[in-house]
KOLNUFI-849203 format. One record per residue: residue number from 1; residue in three letters; x, y, z of N, C-alpha, C in turn. Coordinates in steps of 0.05 Angstrom, whole numbers. Layout:
! residues N
<dopa resi="NUM" resn="ALA" n_c1="X" n_c2="Y" n_c3="Z" ca_c1="X" ca_c2="Y" ca_c3="Z" c_c1="X" c_c2="Y" c_c3="Z"/>
...
! end
This chain:
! residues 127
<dopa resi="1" resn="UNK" n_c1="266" n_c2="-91" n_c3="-847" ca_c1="245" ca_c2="-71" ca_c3="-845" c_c1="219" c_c2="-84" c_c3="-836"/>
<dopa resi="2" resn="UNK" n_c1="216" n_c2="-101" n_c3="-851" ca_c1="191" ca_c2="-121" ca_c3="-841" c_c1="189" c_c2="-140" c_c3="-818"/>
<dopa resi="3" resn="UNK" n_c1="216" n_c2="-140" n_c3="-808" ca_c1="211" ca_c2="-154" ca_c3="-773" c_c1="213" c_c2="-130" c_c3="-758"/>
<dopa resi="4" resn="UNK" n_c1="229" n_c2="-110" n_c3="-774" ca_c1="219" ca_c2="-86" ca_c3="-743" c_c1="193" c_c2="-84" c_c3="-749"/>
<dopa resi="5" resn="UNK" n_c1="174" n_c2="-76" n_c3="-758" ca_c1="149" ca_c2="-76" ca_c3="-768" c_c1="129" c_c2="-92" c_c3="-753"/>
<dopa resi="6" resn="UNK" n_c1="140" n_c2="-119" n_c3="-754" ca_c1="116" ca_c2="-139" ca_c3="-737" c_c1="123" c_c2="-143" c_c3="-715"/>
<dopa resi="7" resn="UNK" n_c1="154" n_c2="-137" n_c3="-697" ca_c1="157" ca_c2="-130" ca_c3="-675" c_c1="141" c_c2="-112" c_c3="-659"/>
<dopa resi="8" resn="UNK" n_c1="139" n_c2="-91" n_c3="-674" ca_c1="129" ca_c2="-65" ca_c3="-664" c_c1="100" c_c2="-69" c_c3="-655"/>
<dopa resi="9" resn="UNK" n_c1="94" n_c2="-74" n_c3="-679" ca_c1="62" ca_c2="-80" ca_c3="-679" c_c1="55" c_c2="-100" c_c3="-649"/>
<dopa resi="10" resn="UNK" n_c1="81" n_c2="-126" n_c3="-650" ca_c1="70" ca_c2="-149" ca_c3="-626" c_c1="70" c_c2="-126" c_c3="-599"/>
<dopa resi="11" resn="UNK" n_c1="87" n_c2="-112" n_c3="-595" ca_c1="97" ca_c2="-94" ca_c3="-577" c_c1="72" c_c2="-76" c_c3="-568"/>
<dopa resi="12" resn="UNK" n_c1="62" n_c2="-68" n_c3="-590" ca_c1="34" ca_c2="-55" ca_c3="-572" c_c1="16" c_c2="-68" c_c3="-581"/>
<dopa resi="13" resn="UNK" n_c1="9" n_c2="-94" n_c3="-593" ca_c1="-8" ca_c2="-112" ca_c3="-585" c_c1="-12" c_c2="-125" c_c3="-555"/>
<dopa resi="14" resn="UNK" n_c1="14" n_c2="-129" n_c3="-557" ca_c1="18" ca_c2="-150" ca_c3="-528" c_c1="-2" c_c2="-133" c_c3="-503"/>
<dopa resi="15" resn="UNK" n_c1="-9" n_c2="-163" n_c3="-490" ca_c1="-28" ca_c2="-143" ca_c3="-469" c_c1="-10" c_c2="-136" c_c3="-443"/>
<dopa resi="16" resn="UNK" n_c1="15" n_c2="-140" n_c3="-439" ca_c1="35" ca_c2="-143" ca_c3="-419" c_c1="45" c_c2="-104" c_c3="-422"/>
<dopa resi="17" resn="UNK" n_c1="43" n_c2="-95" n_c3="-438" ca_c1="51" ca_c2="-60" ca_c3="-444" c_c1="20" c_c2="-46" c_c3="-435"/>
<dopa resi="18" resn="UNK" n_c1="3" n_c2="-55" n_c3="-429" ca_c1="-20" ca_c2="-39" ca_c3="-428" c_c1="-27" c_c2="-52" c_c3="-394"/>
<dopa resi="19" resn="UNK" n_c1="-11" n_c2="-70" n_c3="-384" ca_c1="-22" ca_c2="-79" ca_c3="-358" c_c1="-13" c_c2="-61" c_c3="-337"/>
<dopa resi="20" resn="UNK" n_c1="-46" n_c2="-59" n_c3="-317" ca_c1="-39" ca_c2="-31" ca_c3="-290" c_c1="-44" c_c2="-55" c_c3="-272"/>
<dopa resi="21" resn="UNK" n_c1="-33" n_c2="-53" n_c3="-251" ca_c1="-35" ca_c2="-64" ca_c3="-233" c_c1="-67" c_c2="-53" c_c3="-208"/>
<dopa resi="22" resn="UNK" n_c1="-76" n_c2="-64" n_c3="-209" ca_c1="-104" ca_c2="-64" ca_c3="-198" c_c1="-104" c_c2="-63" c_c3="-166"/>
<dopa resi="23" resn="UNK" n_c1="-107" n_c2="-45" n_c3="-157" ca_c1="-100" ca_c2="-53" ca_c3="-119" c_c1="-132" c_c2="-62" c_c3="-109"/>
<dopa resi="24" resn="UNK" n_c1="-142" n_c2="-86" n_c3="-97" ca_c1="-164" ca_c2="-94" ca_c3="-88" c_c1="-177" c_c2="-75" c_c3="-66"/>
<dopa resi="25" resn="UNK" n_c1="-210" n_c2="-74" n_c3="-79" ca_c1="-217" ca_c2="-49" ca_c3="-59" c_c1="-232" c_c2="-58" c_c3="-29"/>
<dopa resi="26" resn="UNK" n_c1="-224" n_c2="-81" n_c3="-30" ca_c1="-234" ca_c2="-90" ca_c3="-4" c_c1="-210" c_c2="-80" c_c3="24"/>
<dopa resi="27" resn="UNK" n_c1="-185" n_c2="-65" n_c3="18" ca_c1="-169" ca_c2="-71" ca_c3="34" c_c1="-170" c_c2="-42" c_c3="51"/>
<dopa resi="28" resn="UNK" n_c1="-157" n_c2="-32" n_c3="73" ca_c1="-156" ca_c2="-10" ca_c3="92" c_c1="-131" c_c2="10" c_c3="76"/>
<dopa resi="29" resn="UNK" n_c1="-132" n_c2="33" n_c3="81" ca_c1="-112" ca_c2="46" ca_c3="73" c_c1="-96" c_c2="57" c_c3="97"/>
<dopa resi="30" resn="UNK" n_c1="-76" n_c2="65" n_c3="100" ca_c1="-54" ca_c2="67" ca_c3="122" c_c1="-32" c_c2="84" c_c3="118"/>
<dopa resi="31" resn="UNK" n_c1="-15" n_c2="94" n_c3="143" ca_c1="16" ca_c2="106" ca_c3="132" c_c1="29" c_c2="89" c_c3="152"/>
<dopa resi="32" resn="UNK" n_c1="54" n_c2="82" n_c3="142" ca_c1="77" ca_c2="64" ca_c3="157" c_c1="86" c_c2="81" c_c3="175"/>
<dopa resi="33" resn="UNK" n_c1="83" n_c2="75" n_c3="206" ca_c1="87" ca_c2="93" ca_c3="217" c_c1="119" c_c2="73" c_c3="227"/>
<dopa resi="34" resn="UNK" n_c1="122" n_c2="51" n_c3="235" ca_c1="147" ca_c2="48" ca_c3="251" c_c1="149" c_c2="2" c_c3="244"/>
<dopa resi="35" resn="UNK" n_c1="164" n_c2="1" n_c3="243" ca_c1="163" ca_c2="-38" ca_c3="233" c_c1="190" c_c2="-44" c_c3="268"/>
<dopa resi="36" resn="UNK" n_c1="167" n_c2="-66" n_c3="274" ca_c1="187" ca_c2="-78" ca_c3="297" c_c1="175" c_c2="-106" c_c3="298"/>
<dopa resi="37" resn="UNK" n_c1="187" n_c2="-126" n_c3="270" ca_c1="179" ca_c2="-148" ca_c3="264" c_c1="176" c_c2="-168" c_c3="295"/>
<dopa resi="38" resn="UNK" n_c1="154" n_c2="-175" n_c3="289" ca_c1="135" ca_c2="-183" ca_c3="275" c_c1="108" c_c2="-162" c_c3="282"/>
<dopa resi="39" resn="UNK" n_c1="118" n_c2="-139" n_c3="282" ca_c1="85" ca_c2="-119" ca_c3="287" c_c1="97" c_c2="-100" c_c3="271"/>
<dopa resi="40" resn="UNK" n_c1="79" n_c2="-83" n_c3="263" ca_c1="78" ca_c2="-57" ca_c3="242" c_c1="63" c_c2="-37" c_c3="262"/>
<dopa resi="41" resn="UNK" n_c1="74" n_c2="-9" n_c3="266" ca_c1="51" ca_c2="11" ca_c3="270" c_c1="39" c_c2="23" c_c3="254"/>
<dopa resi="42" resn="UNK" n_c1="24" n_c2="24" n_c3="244" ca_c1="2" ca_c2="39" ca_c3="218" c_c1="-16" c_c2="62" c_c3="248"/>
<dopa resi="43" resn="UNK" n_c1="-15" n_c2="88" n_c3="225" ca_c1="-34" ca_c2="111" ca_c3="224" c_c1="-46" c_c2="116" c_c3="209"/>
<dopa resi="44" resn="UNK" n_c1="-75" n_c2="128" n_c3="208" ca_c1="-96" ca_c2="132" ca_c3="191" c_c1="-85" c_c2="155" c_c3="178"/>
<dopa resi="45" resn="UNK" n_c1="-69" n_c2="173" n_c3="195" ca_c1="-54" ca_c2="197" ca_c3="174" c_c1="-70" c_c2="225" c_c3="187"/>
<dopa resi="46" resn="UNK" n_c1="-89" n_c2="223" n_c3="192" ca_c1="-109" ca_c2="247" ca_c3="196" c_c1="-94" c_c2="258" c_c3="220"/>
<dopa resi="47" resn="UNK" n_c1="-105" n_c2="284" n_c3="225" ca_c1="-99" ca_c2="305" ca_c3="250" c_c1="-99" c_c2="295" c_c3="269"/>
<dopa resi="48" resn="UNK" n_c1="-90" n_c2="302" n_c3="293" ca_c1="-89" ca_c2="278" ca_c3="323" c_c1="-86" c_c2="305" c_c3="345"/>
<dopa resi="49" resn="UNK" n_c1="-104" n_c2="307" n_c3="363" ca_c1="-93" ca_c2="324" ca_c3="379" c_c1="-70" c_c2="317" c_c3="396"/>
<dopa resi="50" resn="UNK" n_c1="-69" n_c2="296" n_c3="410" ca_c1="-41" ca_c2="286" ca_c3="422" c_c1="-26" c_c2="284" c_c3="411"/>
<dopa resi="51" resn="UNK" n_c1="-19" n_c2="275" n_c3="381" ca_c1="0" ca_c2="281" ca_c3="369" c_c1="13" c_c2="314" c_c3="384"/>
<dopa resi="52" resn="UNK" n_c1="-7" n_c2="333" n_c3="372" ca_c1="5" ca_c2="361" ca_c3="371" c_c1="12" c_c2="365" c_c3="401"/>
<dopa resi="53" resn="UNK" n_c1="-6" n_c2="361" n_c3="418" ca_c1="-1" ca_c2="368" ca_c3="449" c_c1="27" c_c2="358" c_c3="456"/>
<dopa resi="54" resn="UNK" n_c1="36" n_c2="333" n_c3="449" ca_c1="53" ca_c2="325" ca_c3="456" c_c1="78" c_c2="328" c_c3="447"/>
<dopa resi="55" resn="UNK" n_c1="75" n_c2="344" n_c3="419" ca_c1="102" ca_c2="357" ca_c3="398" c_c1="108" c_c2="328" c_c3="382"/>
<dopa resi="56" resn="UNK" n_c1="89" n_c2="307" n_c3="378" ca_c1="93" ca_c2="284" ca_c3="356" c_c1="111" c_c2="261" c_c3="370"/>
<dopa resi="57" resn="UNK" n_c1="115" n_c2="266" n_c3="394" ca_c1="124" ca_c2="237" ca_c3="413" c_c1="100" c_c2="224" c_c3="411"/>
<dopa resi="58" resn="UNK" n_c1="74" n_c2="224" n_c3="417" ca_c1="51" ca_c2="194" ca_c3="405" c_c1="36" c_c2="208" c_c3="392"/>
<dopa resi="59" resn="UNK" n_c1="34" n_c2="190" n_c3="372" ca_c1="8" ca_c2="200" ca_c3="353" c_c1="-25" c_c2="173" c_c3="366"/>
<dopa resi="60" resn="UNK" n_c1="-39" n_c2="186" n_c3="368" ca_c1="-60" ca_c2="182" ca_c3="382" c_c1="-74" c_c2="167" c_c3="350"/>
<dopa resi="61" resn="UNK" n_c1="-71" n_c2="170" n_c3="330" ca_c1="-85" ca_c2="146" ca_c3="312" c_c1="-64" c_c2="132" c_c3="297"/>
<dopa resi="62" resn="UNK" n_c1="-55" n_c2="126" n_c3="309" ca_c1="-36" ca_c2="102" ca_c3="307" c_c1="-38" c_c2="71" c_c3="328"/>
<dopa resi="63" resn="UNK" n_c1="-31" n_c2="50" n_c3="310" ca_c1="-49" ca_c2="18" ca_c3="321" c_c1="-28" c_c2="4" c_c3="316"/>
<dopa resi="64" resn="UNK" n_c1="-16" n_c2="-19" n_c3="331" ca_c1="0" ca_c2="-29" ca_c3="327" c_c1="-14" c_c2="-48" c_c3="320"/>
<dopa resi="65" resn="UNK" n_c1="-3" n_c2="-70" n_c3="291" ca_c1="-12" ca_c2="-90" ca_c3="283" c_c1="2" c_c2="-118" c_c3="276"/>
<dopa resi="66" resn="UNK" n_c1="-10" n_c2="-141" n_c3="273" ca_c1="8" ca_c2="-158" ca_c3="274" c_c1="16" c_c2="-162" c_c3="241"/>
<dopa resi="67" resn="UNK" n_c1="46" n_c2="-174" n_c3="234" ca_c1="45" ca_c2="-186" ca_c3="211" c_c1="39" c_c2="-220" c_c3="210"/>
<dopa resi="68" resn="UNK" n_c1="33" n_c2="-238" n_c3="187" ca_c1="33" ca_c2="-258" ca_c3="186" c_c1="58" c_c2="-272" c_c3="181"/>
<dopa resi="69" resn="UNK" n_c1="66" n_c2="-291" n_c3="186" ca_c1="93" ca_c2="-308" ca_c3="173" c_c1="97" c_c2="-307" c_c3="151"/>
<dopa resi="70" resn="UNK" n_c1="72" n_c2="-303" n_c3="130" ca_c1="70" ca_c2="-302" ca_c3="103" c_c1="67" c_c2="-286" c_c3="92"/>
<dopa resi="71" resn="UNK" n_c1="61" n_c2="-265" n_c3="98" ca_c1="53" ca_c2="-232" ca_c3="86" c_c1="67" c_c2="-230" c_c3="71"/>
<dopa resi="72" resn="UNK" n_c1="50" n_c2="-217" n_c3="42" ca_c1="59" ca_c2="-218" ca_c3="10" c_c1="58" c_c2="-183" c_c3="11"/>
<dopa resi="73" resn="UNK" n_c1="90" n_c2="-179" n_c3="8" ca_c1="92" ca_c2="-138" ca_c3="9" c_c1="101" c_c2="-133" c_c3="-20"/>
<dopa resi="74" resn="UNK" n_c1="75" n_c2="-124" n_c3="-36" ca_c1="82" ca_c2="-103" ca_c3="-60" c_c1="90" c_c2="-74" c_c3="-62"/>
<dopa resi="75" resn="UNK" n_c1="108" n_c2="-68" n_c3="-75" ca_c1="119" ca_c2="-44" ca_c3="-80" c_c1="108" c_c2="-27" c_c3="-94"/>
<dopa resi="76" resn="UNK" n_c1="109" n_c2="1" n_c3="-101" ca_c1="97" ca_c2="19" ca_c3="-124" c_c1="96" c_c2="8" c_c3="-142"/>
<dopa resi="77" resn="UNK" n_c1="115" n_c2="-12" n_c3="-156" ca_c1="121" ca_c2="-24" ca_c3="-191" c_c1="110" c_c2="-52" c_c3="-184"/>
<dopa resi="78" resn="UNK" n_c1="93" n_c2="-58" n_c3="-165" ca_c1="83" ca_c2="-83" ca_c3="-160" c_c1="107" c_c2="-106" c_c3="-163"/>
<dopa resi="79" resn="UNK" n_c1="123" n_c2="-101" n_c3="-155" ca_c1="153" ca_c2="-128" ca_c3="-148" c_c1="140" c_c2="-130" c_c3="-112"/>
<dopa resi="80" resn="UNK" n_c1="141" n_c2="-153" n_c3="-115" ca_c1="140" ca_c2="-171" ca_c3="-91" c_c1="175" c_c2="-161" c_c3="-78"/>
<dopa resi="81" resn="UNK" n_c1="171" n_c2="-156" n_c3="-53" ca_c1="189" ca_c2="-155" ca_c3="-33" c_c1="191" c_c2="-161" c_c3="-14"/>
<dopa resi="82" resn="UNK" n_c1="217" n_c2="-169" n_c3="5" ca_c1="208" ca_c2="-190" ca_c3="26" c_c1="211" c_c2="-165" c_c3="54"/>
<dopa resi="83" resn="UNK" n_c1="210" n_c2="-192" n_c3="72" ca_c1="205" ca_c2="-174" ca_c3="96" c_c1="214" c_c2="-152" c_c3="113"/>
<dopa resi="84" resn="UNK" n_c1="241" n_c2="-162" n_c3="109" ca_c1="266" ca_c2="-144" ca_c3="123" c_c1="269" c_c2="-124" c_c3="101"/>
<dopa resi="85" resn="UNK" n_c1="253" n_c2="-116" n_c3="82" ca_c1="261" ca_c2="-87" ca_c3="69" c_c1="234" c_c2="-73" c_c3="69"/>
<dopa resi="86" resn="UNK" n_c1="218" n_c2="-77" n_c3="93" ca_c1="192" ca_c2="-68" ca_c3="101" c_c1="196" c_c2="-38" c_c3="114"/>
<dopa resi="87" resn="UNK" n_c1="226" n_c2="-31" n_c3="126" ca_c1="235" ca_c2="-23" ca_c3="133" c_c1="234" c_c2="15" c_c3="123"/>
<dopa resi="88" resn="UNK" n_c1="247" n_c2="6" n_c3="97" ca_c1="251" ca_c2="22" ca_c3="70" c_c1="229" c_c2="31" c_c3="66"/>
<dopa resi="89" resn="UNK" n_c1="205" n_c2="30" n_c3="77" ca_c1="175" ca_c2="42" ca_c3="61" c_c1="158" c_c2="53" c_c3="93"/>
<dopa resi="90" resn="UNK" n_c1="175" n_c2="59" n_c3="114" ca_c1="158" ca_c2="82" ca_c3="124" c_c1="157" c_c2="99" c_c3="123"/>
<dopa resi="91" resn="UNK" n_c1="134" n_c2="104" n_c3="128" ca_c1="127" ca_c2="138" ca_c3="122" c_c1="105" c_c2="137" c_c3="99"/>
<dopa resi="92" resn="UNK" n_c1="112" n_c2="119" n_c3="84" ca_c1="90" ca_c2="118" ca_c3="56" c_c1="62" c_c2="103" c_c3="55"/>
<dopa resi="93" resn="UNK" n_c1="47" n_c2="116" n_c3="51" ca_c1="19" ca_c2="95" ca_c3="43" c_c1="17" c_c2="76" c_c3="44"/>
<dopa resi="94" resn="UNK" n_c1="-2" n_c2="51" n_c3="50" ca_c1="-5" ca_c2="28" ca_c3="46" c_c1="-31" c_c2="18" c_c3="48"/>
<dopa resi="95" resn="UNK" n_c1="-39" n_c2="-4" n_c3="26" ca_c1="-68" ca_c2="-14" ca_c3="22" c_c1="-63" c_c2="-42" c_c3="47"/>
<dopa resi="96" resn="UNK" n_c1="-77" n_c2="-46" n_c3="64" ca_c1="-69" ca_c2="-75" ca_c3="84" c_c1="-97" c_c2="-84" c_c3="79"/>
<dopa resi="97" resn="UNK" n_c1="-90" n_c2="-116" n_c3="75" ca_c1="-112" ca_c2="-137" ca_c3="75" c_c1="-113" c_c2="-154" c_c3="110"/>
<dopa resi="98" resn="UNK" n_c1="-133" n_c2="-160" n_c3="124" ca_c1="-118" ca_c2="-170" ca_c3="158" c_c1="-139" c_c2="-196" c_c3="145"/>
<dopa resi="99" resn="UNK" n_c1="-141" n_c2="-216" n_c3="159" ca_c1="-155" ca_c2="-233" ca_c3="162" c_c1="-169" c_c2="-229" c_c3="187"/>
<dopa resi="100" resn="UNK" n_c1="-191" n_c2="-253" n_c3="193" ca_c1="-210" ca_c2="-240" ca_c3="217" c_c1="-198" c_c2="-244" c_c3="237"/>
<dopa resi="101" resn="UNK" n_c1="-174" n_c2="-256" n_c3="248" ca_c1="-159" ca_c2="-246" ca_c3="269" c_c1="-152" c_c2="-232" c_c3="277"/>
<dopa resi="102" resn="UNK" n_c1="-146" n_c2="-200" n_c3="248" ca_c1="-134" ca_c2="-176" ca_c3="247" c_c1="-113" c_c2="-181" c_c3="244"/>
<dopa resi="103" resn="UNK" n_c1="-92" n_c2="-202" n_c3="237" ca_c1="-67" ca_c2="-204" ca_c3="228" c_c1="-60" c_c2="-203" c_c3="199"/>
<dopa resi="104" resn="UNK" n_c1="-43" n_c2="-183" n_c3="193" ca_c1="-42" ca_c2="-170" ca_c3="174" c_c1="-35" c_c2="-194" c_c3="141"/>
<dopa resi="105" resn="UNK" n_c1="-41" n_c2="-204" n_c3="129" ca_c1="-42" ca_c2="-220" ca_c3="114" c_c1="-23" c_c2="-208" c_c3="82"/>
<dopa resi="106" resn="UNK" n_c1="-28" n_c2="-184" n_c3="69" ca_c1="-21" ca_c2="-175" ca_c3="49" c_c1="-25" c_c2="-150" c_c3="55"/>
<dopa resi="107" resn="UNK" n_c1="6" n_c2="-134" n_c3="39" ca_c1="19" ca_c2="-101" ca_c3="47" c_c1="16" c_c2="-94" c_c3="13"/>
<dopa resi="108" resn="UNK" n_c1="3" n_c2="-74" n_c3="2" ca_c1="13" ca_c2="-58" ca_c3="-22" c_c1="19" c_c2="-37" c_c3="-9"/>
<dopa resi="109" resn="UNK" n_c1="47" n_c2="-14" n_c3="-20" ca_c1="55" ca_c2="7" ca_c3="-25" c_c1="33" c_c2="23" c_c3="-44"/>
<dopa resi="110" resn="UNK" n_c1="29" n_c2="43" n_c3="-36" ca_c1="20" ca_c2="57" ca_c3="-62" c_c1="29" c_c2="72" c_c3="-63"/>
<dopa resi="111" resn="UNK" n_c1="22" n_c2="84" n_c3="-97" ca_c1="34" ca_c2="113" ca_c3="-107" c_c1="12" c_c2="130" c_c3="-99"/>
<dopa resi="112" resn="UNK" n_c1="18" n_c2="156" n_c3="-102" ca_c1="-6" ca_c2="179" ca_c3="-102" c_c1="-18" c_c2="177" c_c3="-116"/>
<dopa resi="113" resn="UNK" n_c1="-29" n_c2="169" n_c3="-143" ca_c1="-50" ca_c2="164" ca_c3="-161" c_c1="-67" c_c2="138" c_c3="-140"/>
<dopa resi="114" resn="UNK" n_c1="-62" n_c2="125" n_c3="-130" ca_c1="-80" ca_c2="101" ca_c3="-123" c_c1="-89" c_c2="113" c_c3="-92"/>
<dopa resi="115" resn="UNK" n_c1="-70" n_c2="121" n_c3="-75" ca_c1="-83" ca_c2="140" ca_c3="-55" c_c1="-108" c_c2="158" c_c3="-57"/>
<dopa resi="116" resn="UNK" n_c1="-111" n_c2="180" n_c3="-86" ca_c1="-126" ca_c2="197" ca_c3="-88" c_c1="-151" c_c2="178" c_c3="-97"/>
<dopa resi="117" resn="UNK" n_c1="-146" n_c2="154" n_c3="-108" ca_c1="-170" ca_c2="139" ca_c3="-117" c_c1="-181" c_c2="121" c_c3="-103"/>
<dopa resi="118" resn="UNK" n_c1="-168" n_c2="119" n_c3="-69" ca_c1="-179" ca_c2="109" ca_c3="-55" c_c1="-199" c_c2="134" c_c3="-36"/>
<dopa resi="119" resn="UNK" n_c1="-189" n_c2="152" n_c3="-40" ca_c1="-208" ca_c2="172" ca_c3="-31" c_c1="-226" c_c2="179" c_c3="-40"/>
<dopa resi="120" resn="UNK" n_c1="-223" n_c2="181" n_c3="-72" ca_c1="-251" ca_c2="195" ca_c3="-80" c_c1="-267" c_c2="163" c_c3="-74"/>
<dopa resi="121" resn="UNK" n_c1="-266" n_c2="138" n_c3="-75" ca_c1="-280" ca_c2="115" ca_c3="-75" c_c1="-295" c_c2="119" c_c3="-49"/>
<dopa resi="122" resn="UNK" n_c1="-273" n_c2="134" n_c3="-22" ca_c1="-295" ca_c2="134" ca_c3="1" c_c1="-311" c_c2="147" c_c3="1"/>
<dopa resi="123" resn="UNK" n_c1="-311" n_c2="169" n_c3="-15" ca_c1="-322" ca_c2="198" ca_c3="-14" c_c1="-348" c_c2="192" c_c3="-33"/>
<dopa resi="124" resn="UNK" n_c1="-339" n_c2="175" n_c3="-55" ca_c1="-371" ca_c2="166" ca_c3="-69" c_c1="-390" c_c2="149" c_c3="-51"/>
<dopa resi="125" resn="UNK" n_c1="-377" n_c2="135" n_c3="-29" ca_c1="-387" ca_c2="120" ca_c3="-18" c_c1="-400" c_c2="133" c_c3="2"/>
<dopa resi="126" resn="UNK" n_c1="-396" n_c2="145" n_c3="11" ca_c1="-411" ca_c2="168" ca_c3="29" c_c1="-429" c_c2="182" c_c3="27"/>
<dopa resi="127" resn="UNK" n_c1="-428" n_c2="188" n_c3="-1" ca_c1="-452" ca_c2="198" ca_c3="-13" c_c1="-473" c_c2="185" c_c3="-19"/>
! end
């Protein structure tokens, strides 16, 4: 009774049950539009008239970018994933870090909670 007890207690003591993963706000936000290693196409996501004119054969804010040899790709549950399953995550959000070359250095996935909080962040910022 008394080790379930001080288990429990270590269990929501521990600071490892209360840890969120923090996405850095220095980075760009993006949607995976297409991966043809070693480049990524990223779109800003927004409305595009060529997109529509053209029935979604080019989307007009969309940039082809480079990856690095070393690019570190986090998932929603923050697990490190490697490159060839970069694949598996278009279509979805992404936080990108580039270096001043513009080559893409570090990929987070995000969930929709961290998306909506990168918006309201621009939206304060605008103000």
């Amino acid at each position: 009774m008394l080790r379930g007890l001080l288990a429990a207690c270590l269990l929501l003591c521990s600071s490892l049950t209360w840890a969120q993963r923090d996405v850095p706000t220095d980075m760009s936000v993006a949607v995976l539009k297409q991966v043809e290693l070693p480049y990524v196409k990223l779109s800003s996501g927004g409305f595009s008239w060529t997109k529509l004119l053209t029935l979604g054969l080019v989307d007009g804010n969309a940039g082809r970018f480079q990856l690095s040899r070393f690019v570190r790709i986090r998932d929603e549950n923050d697990r490190f994933i490697v490159l060839g399953r970069l694949n598996a995550q278009v279509g979805k959000p992404l936080a990108v870090k580039q270096d001043g070359a513009g080559v893409i250095r570090e990929i987070w996935v995000l969930t929709e909670g961290e998306v909506q909080n990168f918006a309201e962040r621009v939206q304060n910022q605008a103000q």
